[in-house]
C-alpha positions as CSV (number, residue, x, y, z in Angstrom):
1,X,0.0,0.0,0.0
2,X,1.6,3.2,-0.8
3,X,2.6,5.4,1.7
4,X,2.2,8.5,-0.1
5,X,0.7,11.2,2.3
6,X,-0.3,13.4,-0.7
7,X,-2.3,11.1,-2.3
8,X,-5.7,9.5,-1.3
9,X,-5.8,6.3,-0.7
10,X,-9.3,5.0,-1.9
11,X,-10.9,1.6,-1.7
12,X,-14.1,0.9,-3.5
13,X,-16.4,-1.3,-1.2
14,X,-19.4,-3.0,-2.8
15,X,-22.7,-3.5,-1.2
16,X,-26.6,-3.4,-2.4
17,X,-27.5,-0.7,-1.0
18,X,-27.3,1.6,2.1
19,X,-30.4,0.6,3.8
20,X,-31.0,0.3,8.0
21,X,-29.1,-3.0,7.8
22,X,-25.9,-4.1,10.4
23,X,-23.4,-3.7,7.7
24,X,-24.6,-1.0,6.1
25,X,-24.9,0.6,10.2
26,X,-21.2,-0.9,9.9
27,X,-20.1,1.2,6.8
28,X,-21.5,4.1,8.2
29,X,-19.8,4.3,11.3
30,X,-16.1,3.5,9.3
31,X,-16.7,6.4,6.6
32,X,-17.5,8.7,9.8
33,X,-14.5,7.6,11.9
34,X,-12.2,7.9,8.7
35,X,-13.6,11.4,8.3
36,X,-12.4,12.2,11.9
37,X,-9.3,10.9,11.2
38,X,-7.6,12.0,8.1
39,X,-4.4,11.0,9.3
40,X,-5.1,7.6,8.0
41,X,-5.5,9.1,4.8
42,X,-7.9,6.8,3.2
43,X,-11.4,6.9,1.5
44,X,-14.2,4.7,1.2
45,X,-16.2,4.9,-2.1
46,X,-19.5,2.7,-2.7
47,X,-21.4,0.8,-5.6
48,X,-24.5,0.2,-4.9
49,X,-25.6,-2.9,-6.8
50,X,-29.3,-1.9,-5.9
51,X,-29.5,0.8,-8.3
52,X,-30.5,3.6,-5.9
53,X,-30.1,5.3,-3.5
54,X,-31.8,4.4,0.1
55,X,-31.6,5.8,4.1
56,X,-28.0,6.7,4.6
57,X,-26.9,7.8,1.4
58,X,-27.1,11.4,1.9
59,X,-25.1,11.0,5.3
60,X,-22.2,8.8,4.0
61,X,-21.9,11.2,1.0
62,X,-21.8,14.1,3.8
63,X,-18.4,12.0,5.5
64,X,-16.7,12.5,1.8
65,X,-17.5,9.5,0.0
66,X,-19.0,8.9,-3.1
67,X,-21.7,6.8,-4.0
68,X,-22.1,4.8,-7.4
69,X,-25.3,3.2,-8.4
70,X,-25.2,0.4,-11.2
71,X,-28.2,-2.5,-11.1
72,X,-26.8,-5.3,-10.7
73,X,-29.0,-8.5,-12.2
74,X,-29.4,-11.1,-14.8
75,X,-31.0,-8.8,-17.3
76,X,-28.5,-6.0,-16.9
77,X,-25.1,-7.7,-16.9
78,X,-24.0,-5.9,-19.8
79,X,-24.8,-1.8,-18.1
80,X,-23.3,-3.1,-15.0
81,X,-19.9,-3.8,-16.5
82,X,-19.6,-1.3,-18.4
83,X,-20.3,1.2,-15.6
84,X,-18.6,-1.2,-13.1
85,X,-15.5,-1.0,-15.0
86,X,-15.8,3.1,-15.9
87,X,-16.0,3.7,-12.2
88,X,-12.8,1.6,-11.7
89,X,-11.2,2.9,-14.9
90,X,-11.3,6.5,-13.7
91,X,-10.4,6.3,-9.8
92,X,-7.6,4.7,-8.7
93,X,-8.4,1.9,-6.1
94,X,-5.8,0.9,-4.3
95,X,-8.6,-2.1,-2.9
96,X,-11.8,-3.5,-4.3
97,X,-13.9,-4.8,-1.2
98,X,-17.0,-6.7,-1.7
99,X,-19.5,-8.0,0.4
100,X,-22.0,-9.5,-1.3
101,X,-21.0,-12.9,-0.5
102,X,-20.7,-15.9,-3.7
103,X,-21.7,-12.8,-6.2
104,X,-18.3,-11.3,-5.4
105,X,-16.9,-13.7,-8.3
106,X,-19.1,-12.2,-10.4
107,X,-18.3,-8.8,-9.8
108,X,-14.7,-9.5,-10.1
109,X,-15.1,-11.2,-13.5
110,X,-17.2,-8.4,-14.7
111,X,-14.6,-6.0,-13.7
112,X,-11.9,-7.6,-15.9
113,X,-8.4,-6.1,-16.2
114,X,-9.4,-3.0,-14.4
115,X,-9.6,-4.3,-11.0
116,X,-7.2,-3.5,-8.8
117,X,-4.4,-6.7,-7.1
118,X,-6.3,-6.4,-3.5
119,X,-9.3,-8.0,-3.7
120,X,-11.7,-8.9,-0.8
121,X,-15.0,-11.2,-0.6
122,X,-16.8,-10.6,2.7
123,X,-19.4,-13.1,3.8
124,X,-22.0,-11.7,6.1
125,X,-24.7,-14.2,6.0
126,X,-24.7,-17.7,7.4
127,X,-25.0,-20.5,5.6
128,X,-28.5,-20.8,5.4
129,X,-29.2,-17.8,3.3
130,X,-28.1,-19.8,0.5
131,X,-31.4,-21.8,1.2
132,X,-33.6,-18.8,0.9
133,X,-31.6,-17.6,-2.4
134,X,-31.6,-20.6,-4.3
135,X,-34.8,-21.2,-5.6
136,X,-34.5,-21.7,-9.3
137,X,-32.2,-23.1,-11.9
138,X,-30.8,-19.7,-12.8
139,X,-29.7,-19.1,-9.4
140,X,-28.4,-22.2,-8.2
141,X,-26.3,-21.8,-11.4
142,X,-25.4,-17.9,-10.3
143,X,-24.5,-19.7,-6.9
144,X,-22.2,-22.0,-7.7
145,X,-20.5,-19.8,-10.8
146,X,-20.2,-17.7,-8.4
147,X,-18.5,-19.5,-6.0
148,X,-15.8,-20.6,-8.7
149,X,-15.4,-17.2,-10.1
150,X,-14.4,-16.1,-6.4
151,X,-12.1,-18.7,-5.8
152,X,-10.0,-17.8,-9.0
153,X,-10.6,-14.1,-8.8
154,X,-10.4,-12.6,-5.1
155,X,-7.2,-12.2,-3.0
156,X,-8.4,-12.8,0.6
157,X,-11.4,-14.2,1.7
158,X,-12.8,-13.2,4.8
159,X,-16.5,-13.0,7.0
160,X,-18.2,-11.8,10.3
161,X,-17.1,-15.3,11.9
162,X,-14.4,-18.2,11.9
163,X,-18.0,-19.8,12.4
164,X,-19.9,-18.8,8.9
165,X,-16.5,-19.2,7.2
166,X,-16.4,-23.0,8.0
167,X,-20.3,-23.5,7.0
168,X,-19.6,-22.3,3.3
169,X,-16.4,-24.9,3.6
170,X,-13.9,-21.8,3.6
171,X,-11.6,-24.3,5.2
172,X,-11.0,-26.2,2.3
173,X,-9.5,-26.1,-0.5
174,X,-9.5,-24.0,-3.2
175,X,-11.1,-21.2,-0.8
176,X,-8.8,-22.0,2.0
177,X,-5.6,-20.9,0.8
178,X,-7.1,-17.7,0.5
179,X,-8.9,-17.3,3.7
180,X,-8.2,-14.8,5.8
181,X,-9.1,-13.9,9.7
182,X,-12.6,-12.3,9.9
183,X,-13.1,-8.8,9.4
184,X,-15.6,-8.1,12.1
185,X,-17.9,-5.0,11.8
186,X,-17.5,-2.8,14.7
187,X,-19.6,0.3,16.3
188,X,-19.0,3.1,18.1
189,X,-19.1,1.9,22.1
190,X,-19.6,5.3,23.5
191,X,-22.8,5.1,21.9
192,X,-23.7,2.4,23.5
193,X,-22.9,3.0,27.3
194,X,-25.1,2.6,29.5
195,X,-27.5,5.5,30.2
196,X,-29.0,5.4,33.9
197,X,-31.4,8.1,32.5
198,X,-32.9,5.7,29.3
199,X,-35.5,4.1,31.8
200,X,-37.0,6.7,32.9
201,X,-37.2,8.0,29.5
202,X,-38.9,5.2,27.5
203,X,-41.1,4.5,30.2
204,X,-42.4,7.7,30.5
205,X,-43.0,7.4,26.3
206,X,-44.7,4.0,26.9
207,X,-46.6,5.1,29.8
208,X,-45.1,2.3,31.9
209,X,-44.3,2.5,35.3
210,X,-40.3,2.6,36.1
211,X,-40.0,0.0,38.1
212,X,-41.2,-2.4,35.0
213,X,-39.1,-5.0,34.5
214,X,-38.4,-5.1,30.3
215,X,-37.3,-7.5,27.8
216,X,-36.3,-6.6,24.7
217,X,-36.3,-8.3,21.5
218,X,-34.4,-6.4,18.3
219,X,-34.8,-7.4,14.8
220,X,-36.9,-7.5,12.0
221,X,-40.1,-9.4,12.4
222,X,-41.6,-9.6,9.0
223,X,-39.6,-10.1,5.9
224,X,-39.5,-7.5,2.9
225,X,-38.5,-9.7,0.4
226,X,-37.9,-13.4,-0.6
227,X,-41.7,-15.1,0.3
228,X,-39.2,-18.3,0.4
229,X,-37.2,-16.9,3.2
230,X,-36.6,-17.9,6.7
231,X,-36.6,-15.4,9.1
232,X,-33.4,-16.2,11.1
233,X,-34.2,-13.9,13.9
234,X,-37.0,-15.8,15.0
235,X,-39.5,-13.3,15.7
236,X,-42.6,-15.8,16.4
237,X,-40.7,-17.6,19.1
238,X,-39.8,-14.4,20.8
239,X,-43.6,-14.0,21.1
240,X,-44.4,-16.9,22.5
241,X,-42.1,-16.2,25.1
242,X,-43.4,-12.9,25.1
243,X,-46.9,-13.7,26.5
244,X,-45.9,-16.6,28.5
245,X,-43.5,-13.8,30.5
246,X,-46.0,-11.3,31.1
247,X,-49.3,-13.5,31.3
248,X,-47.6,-14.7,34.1
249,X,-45.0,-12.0,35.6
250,X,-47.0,-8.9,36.4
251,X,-43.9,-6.8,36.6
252,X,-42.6,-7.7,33.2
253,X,-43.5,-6.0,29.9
254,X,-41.6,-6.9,26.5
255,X,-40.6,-4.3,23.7
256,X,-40.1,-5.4,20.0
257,X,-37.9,-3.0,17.7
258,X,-37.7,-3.8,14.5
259,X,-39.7,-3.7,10.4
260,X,-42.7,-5.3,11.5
261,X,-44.3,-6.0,8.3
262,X,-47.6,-8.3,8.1
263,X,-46.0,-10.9,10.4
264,X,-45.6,-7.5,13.3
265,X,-49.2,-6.8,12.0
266,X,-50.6,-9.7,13.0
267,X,-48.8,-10.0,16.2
268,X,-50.3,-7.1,17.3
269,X,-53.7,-7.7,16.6
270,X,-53.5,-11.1,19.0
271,X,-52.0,-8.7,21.6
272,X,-55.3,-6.5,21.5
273,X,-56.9,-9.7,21.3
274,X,-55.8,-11.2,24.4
275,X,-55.7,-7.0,26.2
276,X,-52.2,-7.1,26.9
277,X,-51.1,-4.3,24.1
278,X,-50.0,-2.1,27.2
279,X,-47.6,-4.9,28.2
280,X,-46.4,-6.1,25.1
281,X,-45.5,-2.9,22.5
282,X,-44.2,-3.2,18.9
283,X,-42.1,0.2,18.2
284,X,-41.5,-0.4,14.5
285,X,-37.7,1.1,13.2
286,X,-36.5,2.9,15.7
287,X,-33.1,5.6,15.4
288,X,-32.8,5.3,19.4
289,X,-31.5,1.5,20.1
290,X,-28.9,2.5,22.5
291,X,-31.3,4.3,24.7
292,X,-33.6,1.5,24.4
293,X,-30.8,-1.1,25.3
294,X,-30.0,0.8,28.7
295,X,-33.6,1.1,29.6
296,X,-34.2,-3.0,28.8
297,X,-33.1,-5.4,31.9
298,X,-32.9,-8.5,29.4
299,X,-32.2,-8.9,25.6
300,X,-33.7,-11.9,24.5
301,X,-32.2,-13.2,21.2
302,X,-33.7,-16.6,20.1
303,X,-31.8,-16.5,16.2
304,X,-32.4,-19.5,14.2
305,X,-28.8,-18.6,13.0
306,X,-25.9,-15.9,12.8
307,X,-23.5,-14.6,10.4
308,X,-22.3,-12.8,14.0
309,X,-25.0,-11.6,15.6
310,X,-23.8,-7.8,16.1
311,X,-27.0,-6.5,18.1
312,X,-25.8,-8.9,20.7
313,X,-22.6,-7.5,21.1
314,X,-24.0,-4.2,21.1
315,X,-26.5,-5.4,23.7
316,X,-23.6,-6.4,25.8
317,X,-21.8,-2.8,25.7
318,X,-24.9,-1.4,27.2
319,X,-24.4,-4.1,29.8
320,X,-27.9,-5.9,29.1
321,X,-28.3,-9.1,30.2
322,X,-28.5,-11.8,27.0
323,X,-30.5,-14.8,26.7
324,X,-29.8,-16.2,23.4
325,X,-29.7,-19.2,21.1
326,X,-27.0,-21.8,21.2
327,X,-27.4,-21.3,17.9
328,X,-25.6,-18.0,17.6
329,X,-21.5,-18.1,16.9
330,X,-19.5,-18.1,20.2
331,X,-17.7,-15.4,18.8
332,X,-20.5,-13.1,19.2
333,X,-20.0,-13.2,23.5
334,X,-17.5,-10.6,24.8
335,X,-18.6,-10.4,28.3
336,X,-19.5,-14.2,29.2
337,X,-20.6,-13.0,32.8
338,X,-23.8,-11.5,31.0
339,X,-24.7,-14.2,28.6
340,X,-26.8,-16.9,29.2
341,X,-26.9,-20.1,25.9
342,X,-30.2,-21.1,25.9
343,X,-31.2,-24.1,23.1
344,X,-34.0,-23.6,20.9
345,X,-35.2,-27.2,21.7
346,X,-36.3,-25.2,25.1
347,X,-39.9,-24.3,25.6
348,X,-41.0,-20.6,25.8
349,X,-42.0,-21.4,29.3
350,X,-38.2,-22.6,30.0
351,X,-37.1,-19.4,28.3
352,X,-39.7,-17.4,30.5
353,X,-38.4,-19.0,33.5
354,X,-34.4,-18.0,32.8
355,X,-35.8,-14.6,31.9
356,X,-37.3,-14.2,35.1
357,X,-34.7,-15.6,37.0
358,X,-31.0,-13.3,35.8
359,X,-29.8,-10.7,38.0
360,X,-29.1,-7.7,36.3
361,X,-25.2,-6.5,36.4
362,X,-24.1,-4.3,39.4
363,X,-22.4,-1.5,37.2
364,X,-23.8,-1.6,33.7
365,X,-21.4,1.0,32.4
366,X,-18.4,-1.1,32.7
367,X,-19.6,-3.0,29.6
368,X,-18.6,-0.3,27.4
369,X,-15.2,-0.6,27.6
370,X,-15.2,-4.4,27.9
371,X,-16.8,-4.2,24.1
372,X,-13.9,-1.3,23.4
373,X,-11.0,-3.7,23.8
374,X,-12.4,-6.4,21.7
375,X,-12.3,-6.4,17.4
376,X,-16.1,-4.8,17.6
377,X,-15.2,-1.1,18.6
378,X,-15.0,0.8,15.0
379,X,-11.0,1.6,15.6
380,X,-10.3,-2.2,16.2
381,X,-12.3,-2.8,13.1
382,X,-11.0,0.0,10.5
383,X,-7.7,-1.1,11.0
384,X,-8.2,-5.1,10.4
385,X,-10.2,-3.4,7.2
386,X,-6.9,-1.4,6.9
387,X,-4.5,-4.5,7.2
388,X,-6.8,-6.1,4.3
389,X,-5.7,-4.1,1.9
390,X,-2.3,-4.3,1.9
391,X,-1.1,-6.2,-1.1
C-alpha cells in the first residue's frame, strides 16, 4: 500500500445498498470515523448494486464519500460492466472490497483487467441464506459460478465469523488458501454505554411505570423480500415467550424493535386480542436503540442462526443481560458473565423462566469498555479493514 501522504488512498467497497441493515450501520460508522481521522488518509467509495439510492446515502456522502449506483442483475449484466468497470477505470483503487458474499466472483469477472491486485470477498450471511436464495435453476447456477469465479478471482477471503466461514467450507481447499481472519464489523461503544437516564425516559414514552421490568427483543419481524425466506431472527418464538412472560409476571413488559411488516401486524392484533397491548409494545424502526438497550433489563435473542449476531454484542456494551440461542457463533460473547446459551429445543415457558430468574449487572457501564478492547469497537475494526488491503 503506498505510503504517499499526498495522495488519497481509496478503496471501492461493494454492497446493495445503504439501507437500515448491520453492515450498512457498519459502513456508516467506518466512513465517519475515517472522516475524523484524516491522518489515516484513506477513502471509502460505494457501488450500490441496488441501483439507488436508500436511508443513509445522503449522510455517508456528507463524511466524503462517493456513491455509485449500477443495477446489478441477470438482465443487466452488460450496463453493470460497463459502468462497473468506468467507475474503476477512472479512480484509482488501491482495494476492491466486496460484500455481497458468492456474487463477489461475479463482480470480479465483470470487472476484468481494471480491477485492482487487493481484492476482498466478505461473507456476512450464514449458511443458510443460500437456502432462501436458491430457488430456481438460474440461481443455483449464479450460486455455484459464483462461488468458482471467487475462488480464482479474489485475493483474501474473509467473513463476520471463523463460524460462517467454515459453514460455506472456507476451510477447504481451493477457498482455503485464500482465507483470511474475519473482518468483524464494529460500532462506536460510546454510543452504547449505559445511560442510567434511558428508563425513565422510554417509560415515560410508553406510559409504563419505572420500576417495570423489560425485555427486549431487536430485529426485524416480518420479511421485505424473498416469500421463500426464513426469518433467522426468530420473531414468532420471541412472542411466545413474550406472552408466557408477562401473562404470568406482572412486573414484566416486552418491547419489539424492528420492520414489523404483516408478520408484526398480526402479532399485534392477538395482543389487543388477548388485552395485553399495554404490556407487550411493537415500536417499529427505531433511530434510538442504545437508549432502548440501557432502559431494557434483558435482551432476548432466540436466532435461528448468525452470520455474527452484532445487536448482541452491542447489547452487551450497554451491559444488558443476554439470553440467546445456542445457535448464535461463540464469537459473538465478549462479556461471558452476561450471557446466558439457551437451546432452541427449550420451551418458551423454560425461556420465561431463565428470563425471570438473571440478576441484572451491578455497574452496567463497565460493559462499554469491555466491548472497546475487543475487534467490535470501529477503531479495532477500520484497522483489520486497513491491514486487508495491503497487497
Amino acid at each position: 500500500m503506498s505510503t504517499d501522504r499526498n495522495v488519497k488512498r481509496k478503496v471501492l467497497h461493494v454492497i446493495h445498498g445503504f439501507g437500515p441493515g448491520g453492515v450498512e450501520t457498519w459502513l456508516l460508522a467506518c466512513v465517519k470515523y475515517l472522516n475524523e481521522h484524516p491522518e489515516l488518509n484513506i477513502q471509502f467509495d460505494f457501488l450500490a448494486t441496488g441501483g439507488s439510492p436508500k436511508v443513509f446515502d445522503e449522510q455517508v456522502k456528507s463524511y466524503g464519500s462517493n456513491i455509485f449506483y449500477a443495477r446489478y442483475s441477470y438482465k443487466s449484466l452488460a450496463s453493470f460492466r460497463q459502468k462497473l468497470r468506468a467507475i474503476l477505470k477512472e479512480n484509482n483503487y488501491i482495494a476492491i472490497h466486496d460484500h455481497e458474499d458468492f456474487i463477489s466472483g461475479w463482480h470480479f469477472w465483470l470487472g476484468g483487467k481494471y480491477l485492482p491486485s487487493v481484492r476482498v470477498s466478505h461473507l456476512h450471511n450464514p449458511y443458510n441464506f443460500v437456502h432462501n436464495y436458491v430457488v430456481n435453476p438460474l440461481r443455483r447456477f449464479s450460486f455455484k459460478m459464483g462461488r468458482r469465479l471467487m475462488a480464482r478471482l479474489t485475493g483474501k477471503i474473509t467473513a463476520t465469523s471463523d463460524s460462517v466461514m467454515d459453514e460455506y467450507g472456507y476451510d477447504k481447499p481451493p477457498f482455503v488458501e485464500k482465507r483470511v481472519k474475519p473482518a468483524y464489523c464494529g460500532f462506536d461503544t460510546e454510543k452504547f454505554l449505559y445511560d442510567e437516564n434511558a428508563k425513565a425516559t422510554i417509560c415515560n414514552e410508553l406510559k409504563w411505570d419505572t420500576a417495570s421490568k423489560i425485555a427486549l427483543f431487536v430485529g426485524r419481524i416480518g420479511l421485505q423480500s424473498y416469500d421463500t425466506a426464513a426469518n433467522q431472527k426468530n420473531p414468532e418464538f420471541a412472542f411466545e415467550i413474550a406472552k408466557k412472560l408477562v401473562v404470568n409476571n406482572p412486573g414484566w413488559k416486552f418491547l419489539f424493535v424492528g420492520f414489523k411488516g404483516e408478520t408484526g401486524e398480526r402479532m399485534e392484533r392477538e395482543v389487543i386480542g388477548l388485552n395485553q397491548q399495554e404490556r407487550i409494545k411493537f415500536l417499529g424502526i427505531r433511530q434510538d436503540i442504545p437508549k432502548i438497550m440501557s432502559a431494557a433489563d434483558v435482551f432476548v435473542f432466540p436466532s435461528l442462526w448468525e452470520g455474527l449476531g452484532m445487536v448482541a454484542v452491542e447489547a452487551q456494551c450497554a451491559g444488558l443481560n443476554i439470553l440467546m440461542s445456542d445457535a448464535v457463533p461463540r464469537e459473538a460473547i465478549v462479556a461471558k458473565d452476561i450471557v446466558t446459551l439457551k437451546s432452541l429445543s427449550d420451551t418458551p415457558d423454560e425461556w420465561t423462566d431463565t428470563i425471570v430468574s438473571l440478576h441484572l449487572p451491578i455497574n452496567r457501564r463497565k460493559y462499554a469498555a469491555v466491548v472497546a478492547n475487543s475487534p467490535f469497537s470501529i477503531h479495532n475494526s477500520i484497522n483489520r479493514l486497513i491491514s486487508l488491503y495491503e497487497r
